[in-house]
C-alpha positions in Angstrom: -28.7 -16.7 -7.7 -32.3 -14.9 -7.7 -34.7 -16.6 -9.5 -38.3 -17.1 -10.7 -40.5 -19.7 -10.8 -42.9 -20.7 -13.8 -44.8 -23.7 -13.0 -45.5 -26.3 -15.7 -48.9 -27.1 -16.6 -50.5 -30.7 -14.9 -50.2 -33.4 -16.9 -50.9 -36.8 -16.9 -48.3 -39.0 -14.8 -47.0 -41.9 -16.1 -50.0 -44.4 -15.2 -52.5 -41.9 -17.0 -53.5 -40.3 -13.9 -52.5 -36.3 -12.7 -49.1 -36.2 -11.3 -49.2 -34.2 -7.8 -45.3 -33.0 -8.4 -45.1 -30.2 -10.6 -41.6 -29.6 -12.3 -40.0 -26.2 -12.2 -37.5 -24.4 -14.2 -35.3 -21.8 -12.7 -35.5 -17.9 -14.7 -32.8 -15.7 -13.9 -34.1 -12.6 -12.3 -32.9 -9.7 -14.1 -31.2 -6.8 -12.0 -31.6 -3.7 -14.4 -30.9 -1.5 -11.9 -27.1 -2.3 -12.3 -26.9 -1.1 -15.7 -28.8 1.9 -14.8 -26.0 2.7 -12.1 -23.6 1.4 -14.6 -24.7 3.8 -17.2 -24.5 6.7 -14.2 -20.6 5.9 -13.3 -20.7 5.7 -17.2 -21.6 9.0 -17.8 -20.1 10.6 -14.8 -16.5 9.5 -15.3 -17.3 10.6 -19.3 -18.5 14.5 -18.1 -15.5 14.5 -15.6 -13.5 13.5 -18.8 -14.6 15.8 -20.9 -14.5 18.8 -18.0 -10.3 18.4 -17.8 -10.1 18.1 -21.7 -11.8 20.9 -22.3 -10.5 22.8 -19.4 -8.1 25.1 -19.8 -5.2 22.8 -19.8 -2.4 22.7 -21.9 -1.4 18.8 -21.9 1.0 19.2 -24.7 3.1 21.0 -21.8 2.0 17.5 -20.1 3.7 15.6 -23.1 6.4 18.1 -23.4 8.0 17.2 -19.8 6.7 13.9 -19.3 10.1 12.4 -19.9 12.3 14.9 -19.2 15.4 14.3 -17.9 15.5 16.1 -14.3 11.7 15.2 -13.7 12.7 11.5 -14.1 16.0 11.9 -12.6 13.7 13.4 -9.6 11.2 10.0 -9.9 14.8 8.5 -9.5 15.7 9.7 -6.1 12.1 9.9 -4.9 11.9 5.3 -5.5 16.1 5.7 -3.6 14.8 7.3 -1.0 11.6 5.6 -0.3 13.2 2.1 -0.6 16.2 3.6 2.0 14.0 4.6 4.3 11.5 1.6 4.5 15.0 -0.3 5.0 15.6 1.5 7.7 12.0 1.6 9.5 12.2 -2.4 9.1 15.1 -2.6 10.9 14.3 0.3 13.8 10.5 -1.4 13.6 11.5 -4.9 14.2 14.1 -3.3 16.9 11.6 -0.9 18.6 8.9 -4.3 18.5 11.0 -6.6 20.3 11.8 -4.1 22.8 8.3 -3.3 23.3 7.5 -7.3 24.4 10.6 -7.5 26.2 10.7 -8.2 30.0 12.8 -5.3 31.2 10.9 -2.2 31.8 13.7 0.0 30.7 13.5 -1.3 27.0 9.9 -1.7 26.9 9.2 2.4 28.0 11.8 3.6 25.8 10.5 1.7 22.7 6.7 2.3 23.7 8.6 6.8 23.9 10.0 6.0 20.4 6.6 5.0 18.9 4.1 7.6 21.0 6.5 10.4 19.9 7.0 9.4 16.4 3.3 8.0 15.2 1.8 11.1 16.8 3.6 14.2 15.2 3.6 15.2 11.6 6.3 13.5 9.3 6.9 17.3 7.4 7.5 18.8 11.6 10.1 16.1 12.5 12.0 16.3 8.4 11.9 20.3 9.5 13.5 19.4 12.9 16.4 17.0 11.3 16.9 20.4 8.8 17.5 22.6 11.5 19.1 20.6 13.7 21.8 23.0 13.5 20.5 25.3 15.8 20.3 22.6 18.7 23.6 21.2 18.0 25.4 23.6 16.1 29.1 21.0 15.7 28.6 17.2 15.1 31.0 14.8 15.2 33.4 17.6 15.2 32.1 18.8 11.9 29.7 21.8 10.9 26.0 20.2 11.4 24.8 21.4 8.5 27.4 19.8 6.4 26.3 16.2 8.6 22.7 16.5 7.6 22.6 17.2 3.7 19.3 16.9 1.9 19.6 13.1 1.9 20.4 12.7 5.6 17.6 14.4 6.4 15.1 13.1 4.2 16.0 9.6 5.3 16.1 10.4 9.2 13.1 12.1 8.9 11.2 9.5 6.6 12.8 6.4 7.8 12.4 7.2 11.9 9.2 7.8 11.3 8.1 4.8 9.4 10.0 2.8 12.0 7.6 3.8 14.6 4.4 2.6 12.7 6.8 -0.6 11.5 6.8 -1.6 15.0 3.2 -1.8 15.9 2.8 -4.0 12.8 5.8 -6.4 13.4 4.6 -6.7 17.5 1.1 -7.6 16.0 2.5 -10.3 13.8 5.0 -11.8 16.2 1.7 -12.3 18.5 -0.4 -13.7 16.2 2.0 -16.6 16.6 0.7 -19.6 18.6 2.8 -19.5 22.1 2.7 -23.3 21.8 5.3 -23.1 19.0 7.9 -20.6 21.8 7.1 -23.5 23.8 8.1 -26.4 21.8 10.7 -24.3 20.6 12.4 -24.0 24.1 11.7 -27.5 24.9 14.1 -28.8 21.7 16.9 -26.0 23.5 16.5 -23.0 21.5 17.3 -19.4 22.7 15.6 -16.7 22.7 17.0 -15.6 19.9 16.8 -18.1 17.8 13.7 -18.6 18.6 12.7 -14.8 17.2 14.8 -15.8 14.2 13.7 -19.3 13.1 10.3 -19.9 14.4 8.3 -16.8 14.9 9.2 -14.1 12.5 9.0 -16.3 9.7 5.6 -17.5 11.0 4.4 -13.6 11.3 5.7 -12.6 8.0 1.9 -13.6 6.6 0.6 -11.5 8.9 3.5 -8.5 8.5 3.8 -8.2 4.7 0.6 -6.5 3.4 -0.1 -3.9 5.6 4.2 -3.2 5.1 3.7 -3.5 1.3 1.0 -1.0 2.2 3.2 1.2 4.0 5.7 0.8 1.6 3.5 2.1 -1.4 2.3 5.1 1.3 5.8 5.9 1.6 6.4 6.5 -2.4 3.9 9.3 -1.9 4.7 10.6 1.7 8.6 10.8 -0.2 6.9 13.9 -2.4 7.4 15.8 1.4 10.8 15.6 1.4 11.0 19.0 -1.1 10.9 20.7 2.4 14.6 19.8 3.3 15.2 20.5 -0.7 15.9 16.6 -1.2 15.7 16.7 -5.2 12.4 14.1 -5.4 10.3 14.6 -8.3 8.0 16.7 -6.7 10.9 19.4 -6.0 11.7 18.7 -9.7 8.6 19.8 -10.8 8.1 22.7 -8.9 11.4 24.2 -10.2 9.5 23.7 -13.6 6.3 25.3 -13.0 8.0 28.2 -11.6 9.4 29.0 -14.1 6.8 28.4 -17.2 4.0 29.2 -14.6 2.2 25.8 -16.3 1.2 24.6 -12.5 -1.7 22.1 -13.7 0.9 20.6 -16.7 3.3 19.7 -14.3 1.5 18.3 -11.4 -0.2 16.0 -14.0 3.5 14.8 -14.8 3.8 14.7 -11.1 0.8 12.3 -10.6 2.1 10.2 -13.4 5.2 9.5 -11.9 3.7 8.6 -8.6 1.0 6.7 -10.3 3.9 4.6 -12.1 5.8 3.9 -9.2 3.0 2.5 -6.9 1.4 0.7 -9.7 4.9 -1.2 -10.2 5.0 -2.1 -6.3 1.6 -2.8 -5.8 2.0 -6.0 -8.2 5.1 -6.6 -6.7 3.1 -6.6 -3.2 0.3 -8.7 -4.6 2.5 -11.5 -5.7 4.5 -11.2 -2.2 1.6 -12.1 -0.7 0.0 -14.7 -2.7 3.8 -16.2 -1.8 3.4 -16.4 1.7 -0.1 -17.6 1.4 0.9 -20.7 0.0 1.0 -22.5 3.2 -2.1 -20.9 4.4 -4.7 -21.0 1.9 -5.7 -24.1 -0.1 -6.5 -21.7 -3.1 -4.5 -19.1 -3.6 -6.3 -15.7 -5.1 -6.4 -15.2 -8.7 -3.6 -13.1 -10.5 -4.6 -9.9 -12.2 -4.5 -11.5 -15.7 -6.5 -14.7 -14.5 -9.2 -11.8 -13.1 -8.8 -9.9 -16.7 -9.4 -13.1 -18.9 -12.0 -14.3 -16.5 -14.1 -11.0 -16.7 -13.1 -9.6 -20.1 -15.9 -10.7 -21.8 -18.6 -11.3 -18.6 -20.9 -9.5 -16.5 -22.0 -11.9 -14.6 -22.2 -12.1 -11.1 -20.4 -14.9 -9.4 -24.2 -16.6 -8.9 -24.4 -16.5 -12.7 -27.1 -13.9 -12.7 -26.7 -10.8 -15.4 
């Protein structure tokens, strides 16, 4: 905490004579220049405000669809498809991962292919390339390709593949934050390999893995808004059928954001509590929750030295 000094005046000591000690009391320093920038934000965020409600925006077309039927419906398939294609980039990620520390040079080049091809093109070029796979392999499975890879296959090949190439760089980095001393001891009480991955390390490394895959996870709610391309019915494809027809563009991509907004905001507390789970046997005090941080600063603001 900044502070001031004011000295008191000398006065006698307690045998009559000038005490050489003076006492001193602590003034807060005030900071005005935070409520200044305060007042800025303030006033910025109010003209921004006031520039999209008068603008010329028609946000009873905004009410009008907010909850309609096919745009939620859409909002529906876009959370299916994100939570079937992070289940499968978990399970390809932890595959590609393990193949990547693995021993045998064979398994370690083709998972190190999987992720250099994958994390370095575009996710809507490879979603385009499972649509039109067709043309490379015109019969699959002895059936007409096109009726193999429907909207859904192709969403979730394209958005799942590719998430399991950026899983795999975050599961390899939290299977080696792992002390090798417990792989030791491990293989000294008789343990495989195996079990070793399965009943030492990984749960060890899930502190390490979960937030950045929560974070992945909430990236792929909104990276699911591509999959109109392949016409997978998400609720971005939802709204665009809308706005085509009424022409009310702005409206609907409000409704849009909405949507998305409600979605990560739902999984981001979800993520937030995951951790603060696994931090239990890290952490001697586990971070606040959001309402402990809300009753805390509702009525305060005070710095954490106590200063205004």
């Amino acid at each position: 905490m900044t502070t001031s000094v004011d000295k008191v005046p000398e006065g006698p000591g307690p045998s009559g004579t000038a005490s050489p000690h003076h006492p001193i009391r602590a003034v807060p320093v005030r900071h005005y220049g935070r409520w200044v920038s305060a007042v800025v934000v303030v006033g910025v965020l109010a003209a921004l405000g006031a520039a999209f409600a008068g603008g010329k925006i028609t946000w009873s077309t905004t009410r009008e669809f907010l909850f309609n039927a096919d745009i939620m419906a859409g909002a529906g398939n876009t959370l299916f498809i994100s939570v079937a294609s992070m289940v499968l980039g978990l399970v390809l990620g932890v595959t590609a991962a393990v193949m990547r520390m693995s021993g045998n040079p064979v398994m370690s080049g083709v998972a190190w292919l999987y992720i250099w091809i994958f994390r370095g093109t575009p996710v809507i070029v490879q979603l385009l390339i499972w649509w039109n796979l067709a043309l490379v392999f015109p019969t699959m499975f002895g059936q007409d390709t096109n009726k193999v890879i429907t909207p859904l296959v192709a969403a979730l090949l394209g958005l799942g593949i590719n998430e399991g190439a950026y899983m795999a760089e975050i599961v390899r980095a939290g299977i080696q934050s792992v002390d090798e001393g417990q792989t030791e001891a491990s293989h000294a009480l008789g343990m495989s390999k195996g079990q070793t991955m399965r009943r030492i390390v990984l749960p060890q490394a899930m502190r390490v893995i979960v937030p950045p895959t929560g974070n992945e996870f909430i990236n792929m709610l909104k990276t699911s808004s591509l999959a109109f391309v392949v016409t997978y019915p998400e609720v971005m494809l939802k709204v665009q059928d809308v706005y085509t027809n009424n022409l009310a563009v702005m409206e609907l991509l409000f409704v849009a954001c909405f949507w998305y907004l409600v979605l990560t905001t739902v999984f981001s507390i979800g993520q937030f509590y995951l951790e603060r789970r696994y931090a239990r046997g890290s952490s001697r005090n586990l971070p606040p929750t959001p309402l402990q941080k809300i009753k805390a600063n509702m009525f305060s603001l005070r710095t954490p030295g106590g200063a205004l």
